[in-house]
TORLUM-947659 format. One record per residue: x, y, z of N, C-alpha, C in turn; residue in three letters. Coordinates in steps of 0.05 Angstrom, whole numbers, plus 5000, padded with zeros to 4 digits. Example, Ala and Ser with C-alpha at 12.3 -4.5 7.8 and 13.67 -1.06 7.14 Angstrom:
BEGIN
526448865156524649105156526449345156ALA/525749555142527349795143525850015157SER/
END
This chain:
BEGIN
752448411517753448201498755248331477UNK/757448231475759648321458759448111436UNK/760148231406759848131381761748191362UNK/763647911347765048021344765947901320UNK/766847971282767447791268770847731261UNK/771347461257773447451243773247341222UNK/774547651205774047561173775547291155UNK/777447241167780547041152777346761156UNK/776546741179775346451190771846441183UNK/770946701181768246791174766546701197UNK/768246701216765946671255764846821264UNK/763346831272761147021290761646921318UNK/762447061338762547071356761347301380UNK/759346971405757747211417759047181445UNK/759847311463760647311493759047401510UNK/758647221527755247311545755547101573UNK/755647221599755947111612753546821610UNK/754746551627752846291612750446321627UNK/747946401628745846281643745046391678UNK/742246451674742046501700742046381714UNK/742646041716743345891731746045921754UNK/747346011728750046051739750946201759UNK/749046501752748446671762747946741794UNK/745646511795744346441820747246251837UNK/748646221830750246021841752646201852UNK/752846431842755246611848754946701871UNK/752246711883751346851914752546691941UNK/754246411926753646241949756546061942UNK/757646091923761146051907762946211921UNK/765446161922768446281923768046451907UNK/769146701904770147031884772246861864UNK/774246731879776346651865776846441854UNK/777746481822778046291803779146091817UNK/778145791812779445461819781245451798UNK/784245331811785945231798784244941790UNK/786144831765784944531753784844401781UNK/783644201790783044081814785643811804UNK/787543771817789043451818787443281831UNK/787543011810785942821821787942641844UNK/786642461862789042371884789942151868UNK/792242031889793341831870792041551875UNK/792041431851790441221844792841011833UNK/792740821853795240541848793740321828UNK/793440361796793740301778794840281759UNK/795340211742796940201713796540451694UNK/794040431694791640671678788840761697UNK/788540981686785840991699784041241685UNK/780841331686780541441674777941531688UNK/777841761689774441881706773842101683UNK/770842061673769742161655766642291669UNK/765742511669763342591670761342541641UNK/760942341654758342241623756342461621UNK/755142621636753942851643755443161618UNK/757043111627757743401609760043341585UNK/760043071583762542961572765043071574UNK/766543121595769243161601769743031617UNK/773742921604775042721615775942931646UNK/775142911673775943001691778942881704UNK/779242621692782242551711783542361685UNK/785642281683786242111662789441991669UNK/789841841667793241631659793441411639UNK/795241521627795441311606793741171594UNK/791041361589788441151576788841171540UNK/791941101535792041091506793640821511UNK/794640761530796040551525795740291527UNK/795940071513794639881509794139651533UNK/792339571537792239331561790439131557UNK/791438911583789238691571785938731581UNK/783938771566782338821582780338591601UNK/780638381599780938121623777738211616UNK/775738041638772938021622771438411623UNK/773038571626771438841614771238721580UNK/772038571565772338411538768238381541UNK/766938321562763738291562763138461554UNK/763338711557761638971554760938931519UNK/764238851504762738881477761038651468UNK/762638391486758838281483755938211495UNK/756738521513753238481520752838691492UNK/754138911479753639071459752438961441UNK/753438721424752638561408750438431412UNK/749938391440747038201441744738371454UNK/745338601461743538821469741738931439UNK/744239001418743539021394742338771376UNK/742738551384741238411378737938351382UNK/737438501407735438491429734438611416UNK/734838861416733939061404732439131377UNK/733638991367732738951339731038711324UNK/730638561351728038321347729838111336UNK/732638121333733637871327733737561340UNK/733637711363732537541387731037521410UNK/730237381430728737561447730137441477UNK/729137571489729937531520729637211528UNK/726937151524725336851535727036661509UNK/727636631481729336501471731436361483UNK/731136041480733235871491735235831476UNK/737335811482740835741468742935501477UNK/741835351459743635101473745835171483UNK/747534961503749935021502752534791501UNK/753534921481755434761468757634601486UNK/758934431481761534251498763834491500UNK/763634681480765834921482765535041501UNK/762835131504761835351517761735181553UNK/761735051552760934811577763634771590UNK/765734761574768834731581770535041583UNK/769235281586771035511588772235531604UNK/773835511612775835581640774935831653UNK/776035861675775436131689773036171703UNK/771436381708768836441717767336281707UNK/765036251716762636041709760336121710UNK/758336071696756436041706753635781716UNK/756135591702756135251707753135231698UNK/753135231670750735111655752334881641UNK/751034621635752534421612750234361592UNK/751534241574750134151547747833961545UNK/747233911570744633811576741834011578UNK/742434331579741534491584740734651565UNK/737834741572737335001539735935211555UNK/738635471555738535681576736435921561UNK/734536011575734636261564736136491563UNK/736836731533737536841529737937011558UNK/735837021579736337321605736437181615UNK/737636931614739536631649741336831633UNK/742536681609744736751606746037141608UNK/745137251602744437521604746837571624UNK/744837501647745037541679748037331684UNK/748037101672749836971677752937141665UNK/752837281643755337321634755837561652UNK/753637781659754238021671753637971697UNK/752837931714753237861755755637691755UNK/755137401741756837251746759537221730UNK/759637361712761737391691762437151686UNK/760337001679760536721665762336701647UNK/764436551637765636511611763536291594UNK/762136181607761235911596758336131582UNK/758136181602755336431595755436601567UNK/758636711571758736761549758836681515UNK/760936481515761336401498758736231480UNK/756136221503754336111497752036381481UNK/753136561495750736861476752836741447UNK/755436871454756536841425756136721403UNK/756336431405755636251385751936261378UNK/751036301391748136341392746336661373UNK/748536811378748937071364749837041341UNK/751936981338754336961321754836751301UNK/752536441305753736271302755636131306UNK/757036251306761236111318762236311331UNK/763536241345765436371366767236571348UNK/767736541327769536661313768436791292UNK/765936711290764437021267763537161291UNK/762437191312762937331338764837501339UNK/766937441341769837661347770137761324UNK/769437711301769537881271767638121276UNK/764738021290762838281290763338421316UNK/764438291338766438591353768338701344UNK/769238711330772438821318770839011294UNK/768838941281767439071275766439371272UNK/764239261293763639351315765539581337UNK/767039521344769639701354769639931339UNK/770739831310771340111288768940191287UNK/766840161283763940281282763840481308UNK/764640451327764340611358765640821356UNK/768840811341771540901345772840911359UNK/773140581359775140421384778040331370UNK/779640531359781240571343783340371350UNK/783840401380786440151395785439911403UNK/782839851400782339621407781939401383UNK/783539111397783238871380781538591402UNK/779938431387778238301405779637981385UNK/780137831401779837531398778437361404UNK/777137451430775237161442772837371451UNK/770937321453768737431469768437441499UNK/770837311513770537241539772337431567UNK/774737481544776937591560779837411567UNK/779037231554781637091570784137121549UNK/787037111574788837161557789137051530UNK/790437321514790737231482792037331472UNK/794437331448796337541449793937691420UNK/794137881417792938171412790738271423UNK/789538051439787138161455788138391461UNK/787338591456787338911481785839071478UNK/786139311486784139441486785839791506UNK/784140021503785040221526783540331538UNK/784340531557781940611573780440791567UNK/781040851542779341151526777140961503UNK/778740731499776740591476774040471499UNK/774440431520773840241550771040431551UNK/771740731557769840941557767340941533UNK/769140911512767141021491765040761489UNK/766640501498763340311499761940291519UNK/762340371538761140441564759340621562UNK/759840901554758341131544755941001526UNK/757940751501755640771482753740561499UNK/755040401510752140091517750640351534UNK/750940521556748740611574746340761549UNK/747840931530746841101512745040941496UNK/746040671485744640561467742240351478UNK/743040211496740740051503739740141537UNK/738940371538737040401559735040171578UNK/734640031559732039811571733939481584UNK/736639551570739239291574740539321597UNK/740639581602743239561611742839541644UNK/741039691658739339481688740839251685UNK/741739021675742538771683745138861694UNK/745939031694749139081701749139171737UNK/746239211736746439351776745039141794UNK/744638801781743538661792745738541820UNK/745238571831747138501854747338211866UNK/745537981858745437701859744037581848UNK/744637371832743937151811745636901813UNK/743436671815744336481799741936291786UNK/743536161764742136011753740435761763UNK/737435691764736735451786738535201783UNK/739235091800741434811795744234861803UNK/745135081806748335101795748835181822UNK/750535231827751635281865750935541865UNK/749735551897748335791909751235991912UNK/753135851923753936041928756236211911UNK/754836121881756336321856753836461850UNK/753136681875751536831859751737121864UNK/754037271863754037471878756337601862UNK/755737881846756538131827759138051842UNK/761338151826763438201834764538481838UNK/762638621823762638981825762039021849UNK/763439041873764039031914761439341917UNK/762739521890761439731899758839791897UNK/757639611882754339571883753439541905UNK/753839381926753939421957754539641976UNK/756539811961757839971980757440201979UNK/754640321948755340621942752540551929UNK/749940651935747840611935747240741907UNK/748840951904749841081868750540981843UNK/751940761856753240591830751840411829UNK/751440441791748840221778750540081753UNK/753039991757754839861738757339901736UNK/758639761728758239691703758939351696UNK/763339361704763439111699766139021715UNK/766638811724769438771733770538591722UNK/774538591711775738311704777938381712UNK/778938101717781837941722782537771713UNK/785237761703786637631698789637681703UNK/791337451708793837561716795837701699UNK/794737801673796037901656794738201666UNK/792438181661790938521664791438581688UNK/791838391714790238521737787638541748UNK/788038671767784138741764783838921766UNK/780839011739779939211731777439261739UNK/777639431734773739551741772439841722UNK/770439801716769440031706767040081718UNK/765940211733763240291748762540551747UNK/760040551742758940811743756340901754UNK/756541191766754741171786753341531777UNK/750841471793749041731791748441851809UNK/748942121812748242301829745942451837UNK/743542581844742742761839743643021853UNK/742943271833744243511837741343661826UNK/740343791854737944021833737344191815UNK/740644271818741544511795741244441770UNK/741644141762740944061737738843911717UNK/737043971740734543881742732144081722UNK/729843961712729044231698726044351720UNK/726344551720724644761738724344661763UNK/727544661778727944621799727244331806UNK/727444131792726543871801730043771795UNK/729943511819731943431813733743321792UNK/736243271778737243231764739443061767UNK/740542911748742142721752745242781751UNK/746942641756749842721749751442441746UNK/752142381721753342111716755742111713UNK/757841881732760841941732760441661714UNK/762841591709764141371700767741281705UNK/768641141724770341231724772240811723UNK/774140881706775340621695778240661715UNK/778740351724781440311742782139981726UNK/785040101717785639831711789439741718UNK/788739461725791439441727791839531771UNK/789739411780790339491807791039151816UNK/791939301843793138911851791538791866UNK/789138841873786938651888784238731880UNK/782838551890779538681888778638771908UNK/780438791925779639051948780139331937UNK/782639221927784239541919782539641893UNK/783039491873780339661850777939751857UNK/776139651875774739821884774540071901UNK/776640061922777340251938778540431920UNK/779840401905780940631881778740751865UNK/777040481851775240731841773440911860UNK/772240791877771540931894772241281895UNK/773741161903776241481903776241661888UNK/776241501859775641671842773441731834UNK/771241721842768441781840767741941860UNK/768041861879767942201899769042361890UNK/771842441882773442631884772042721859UNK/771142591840770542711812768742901820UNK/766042831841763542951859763943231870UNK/765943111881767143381904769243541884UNK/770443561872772243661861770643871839UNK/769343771820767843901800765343851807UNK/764544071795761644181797760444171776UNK/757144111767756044051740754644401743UNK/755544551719752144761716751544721694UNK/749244691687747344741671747044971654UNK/748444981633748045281618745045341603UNK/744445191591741645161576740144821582UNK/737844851577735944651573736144561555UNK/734244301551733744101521733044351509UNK/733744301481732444541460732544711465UNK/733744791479733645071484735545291464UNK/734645461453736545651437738545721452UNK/741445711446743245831451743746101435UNK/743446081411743546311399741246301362UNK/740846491364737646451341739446701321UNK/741346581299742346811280740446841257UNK/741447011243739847111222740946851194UNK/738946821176738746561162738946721135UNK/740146751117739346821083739646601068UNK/737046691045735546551020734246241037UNK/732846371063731546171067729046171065UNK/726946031078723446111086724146241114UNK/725546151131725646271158726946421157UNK/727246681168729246971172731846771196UNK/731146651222732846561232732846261241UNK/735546131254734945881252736145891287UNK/733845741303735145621326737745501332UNK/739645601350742745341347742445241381UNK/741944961383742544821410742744611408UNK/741744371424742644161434740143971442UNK/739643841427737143661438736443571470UNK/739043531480740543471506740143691517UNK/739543781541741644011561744244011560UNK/745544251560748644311564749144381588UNK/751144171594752344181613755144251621UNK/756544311638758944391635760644261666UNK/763044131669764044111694766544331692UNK/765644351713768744711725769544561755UNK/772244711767772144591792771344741805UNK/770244651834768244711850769545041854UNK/767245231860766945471866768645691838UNK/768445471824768545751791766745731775UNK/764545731788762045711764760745991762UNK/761546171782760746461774763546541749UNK/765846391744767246471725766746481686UNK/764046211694763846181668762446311643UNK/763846291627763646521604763046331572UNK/760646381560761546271532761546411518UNK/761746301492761946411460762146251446UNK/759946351428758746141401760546211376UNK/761646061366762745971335761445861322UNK/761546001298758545931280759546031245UNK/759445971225759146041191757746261194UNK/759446531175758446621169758746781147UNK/755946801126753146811134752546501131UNK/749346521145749046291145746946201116UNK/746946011103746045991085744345741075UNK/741345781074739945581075739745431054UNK/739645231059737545041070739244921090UNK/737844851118738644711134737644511140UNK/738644201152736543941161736944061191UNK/734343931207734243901229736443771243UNK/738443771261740043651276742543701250UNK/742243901237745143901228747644081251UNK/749744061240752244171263752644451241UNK/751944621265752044931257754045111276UNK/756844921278758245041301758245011315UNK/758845151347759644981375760145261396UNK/759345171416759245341444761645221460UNK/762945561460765845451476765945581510UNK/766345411521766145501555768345501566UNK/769045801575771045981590770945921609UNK/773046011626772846011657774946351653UNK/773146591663774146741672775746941646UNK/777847081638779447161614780746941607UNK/781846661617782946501608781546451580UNK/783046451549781646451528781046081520UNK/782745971542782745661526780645551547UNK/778245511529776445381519776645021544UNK/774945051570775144851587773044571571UNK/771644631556769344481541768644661513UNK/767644501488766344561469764744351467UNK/762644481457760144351456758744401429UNK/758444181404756844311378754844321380UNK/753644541361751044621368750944521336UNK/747144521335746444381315743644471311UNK/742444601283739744701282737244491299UNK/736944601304733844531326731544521314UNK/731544641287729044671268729644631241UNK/728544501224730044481188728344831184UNK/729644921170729845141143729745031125UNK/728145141112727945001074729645371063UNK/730745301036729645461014728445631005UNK/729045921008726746000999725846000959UNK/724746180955723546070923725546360915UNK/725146300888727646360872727346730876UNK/725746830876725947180882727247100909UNK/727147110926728047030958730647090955UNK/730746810938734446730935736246980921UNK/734647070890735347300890735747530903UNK/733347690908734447870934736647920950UNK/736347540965737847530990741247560974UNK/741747410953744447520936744947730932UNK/743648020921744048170918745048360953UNK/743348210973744748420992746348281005UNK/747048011002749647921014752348070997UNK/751448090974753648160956754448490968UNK/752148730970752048860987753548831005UNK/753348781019754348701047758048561041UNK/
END
């Protein structure tokens, strides 16, 4: 282990090959460094493949630039009514009238009328399998009160995520001029609905629903690849002739390597297509891009939950040192057969000086591939344990030999 300071920045830097995981993986890898892997071509407008797993964008086009996002516009309100769920504002079995507005939406359906008092998980199921407009607009007002204090608390809501390019008008998706949205803002609520409502988000891999009464044969996901890829558990599909058709789905892998003591482990892609010209073709595209993300890059595992990455020395605290990791496991994607290349080093304050809270950010683990110095992933690391203070001789002392020093 090589150690090394720079005085101008006050870093501590440690270089150590990552993990005997990695290790074990070199017996059975290529010798030679992977060039970046090209993703294939994908006949969309934009598109975007993310490993939710190690958080790196693996493929990307134009996911800054603005589009319509046609009913992917649901995701932020299943967000809103997940968080509503969530928080006992409402509950699942709760009925919601539905309004002559909500009863007259154009577009998708989920053909409830105003004679009707749906429960909150009809409608649920109705806005996400069936991508109800009527479904929706009916959480909204029911949420929201009005359709339009609704789109105030997604727009909200948006900046709360840091959905910096996105603007929301309707809750539904349908054309509007500032409706938009991009495929990096598209990610970050995708990331957040799986992250935030664990117990919600199952409604998204239901593969047939309909409401009792309403025609049988509107009852069937429009996400093709729920059928077709036994992996993918979401997310959402829309069209419109302004957007196209889009899709965002994401699917899970297991991989043993990332598993803890050799039990299996998961690997989550996510990968957004927008702007394709059929609903054959958006699927077949993402598709594409979900394998290739599989096959192309490889997940290792550098450390476990909690696990110390590095344990430095602590002054004027009670503890001599303080744990630095990740509540999470760290993960890393490389392309396939350079995982015997990977190399990190921790950036970190120094000295370090207590008091620390639990889960504070104490710097960041940067992952090499090989002498290349630029950094394929950083990852912040964050104390794992609070440090208090120590009492005032402590503090003294510890001054006098930093000053030393």
């Amino acid at each position: 282990m090589q150690c090394s300071i720079s005085a101008p920045l006050g870093l501590l830097r440690l270089r150590s090959l990552a993990a005997a995981a990695v290790l074990a993986l070199s017996a059975v890898l290529p010798a030679a460094q992977a060039q970046t892997p090209q993703p294939p071509e994908i006949a969309a407008r934009s598109y975007l493949l993310l490993d939710v797993t190690s958080n790196q964008i693996l493929a990307a086009k134009d996911i800054d630039s603005p589009v319509e996002p046609a009913s992917l516009t649901k995701l932020m309100t299943e967000y809103l009514v997940f968080d509503a769920l969530k928080s006992k504002k409402i509950t699942l079995a709760q009925t919601f009238s539905v309004s002559e507005r909500a009863w007259k939406m154009p577009g998708s359906r989920m053909f409830i009328d105003p004679k009707m008092q749906v429960p909150v998980e009809d409608l649920v199921k109705g806005m996400i399998v069936q991508s109800g407009n009527d479904a929706t607009m009916a959480l909204a007002e029911g949420v929201g009160g009005t359709a339009e204090h609704f789109v105030q608390l997604m727009n909200e809501q948006a900046k709360a995520l840091g959905m910096n390019s996105t603007g929301y008008k309707n809750p539904e998706g349908l054309t509007e001029a500032g409706h938009t949205t991009t495929a990096r803002d598209l990610s970050i609520l995708s990331t957040r609905l799986m992250t935030d409502f664990p117990d919600y988000i199952g409604y998204s891999a239901i593969k047939k629903y309909r409401y009792p009464g309403t025609p049988a044969t509107n009852d069937t996901n429009r996400n093709t690849l729920l059928f077709r890829d036994p992996t993918v558990d979401g997310l959402k599909t829309g069209h419109t002739n302004a957007a196209g058709y889009c899709m965002i789905a994401t699917a899970k892998r297991d991989f043993p390597n990332l598993g803890a003591g050799g039990a299996p482990g998961g690997r989550r892609l996510l990968a957004i297509v927008l702007g394709a010209s059929s609903d054959s073709a958006r699927a077949n595209e993402t598709q594409k891009l979900l394998n290739w993300g599989y096959t192309a890059y490889e997940a290792v595992k550098l450390f476990d939950a909690g696990q110390a990455v590095v344990a430095p020395a602590v002054w004027k605290g009670k503890a001599s040192t303080v744990k630095l990791g990740r509540p999470q496991a760290i993960v890393v994607s490389v392309a396939s057969g350079s995982a015997p290349k990977v190399k990190t080093e921790v950036a970190r304050p120094d000295p370090l000086v207590a008091p620390f809270k639990k889960g504070q950010s104490l710097g960041s683990l940067k992952v090499m591939l090989g002498d290349n110095p630029t950094p394929v992933a950083e990852v912040p690391l964050m104390a794992l344990e609070a440090v208090e203070e120590s009492g005032i001789m402590g503090r003294a002392w510890d001054s006098i030999r930093l000053w030393i020093k």
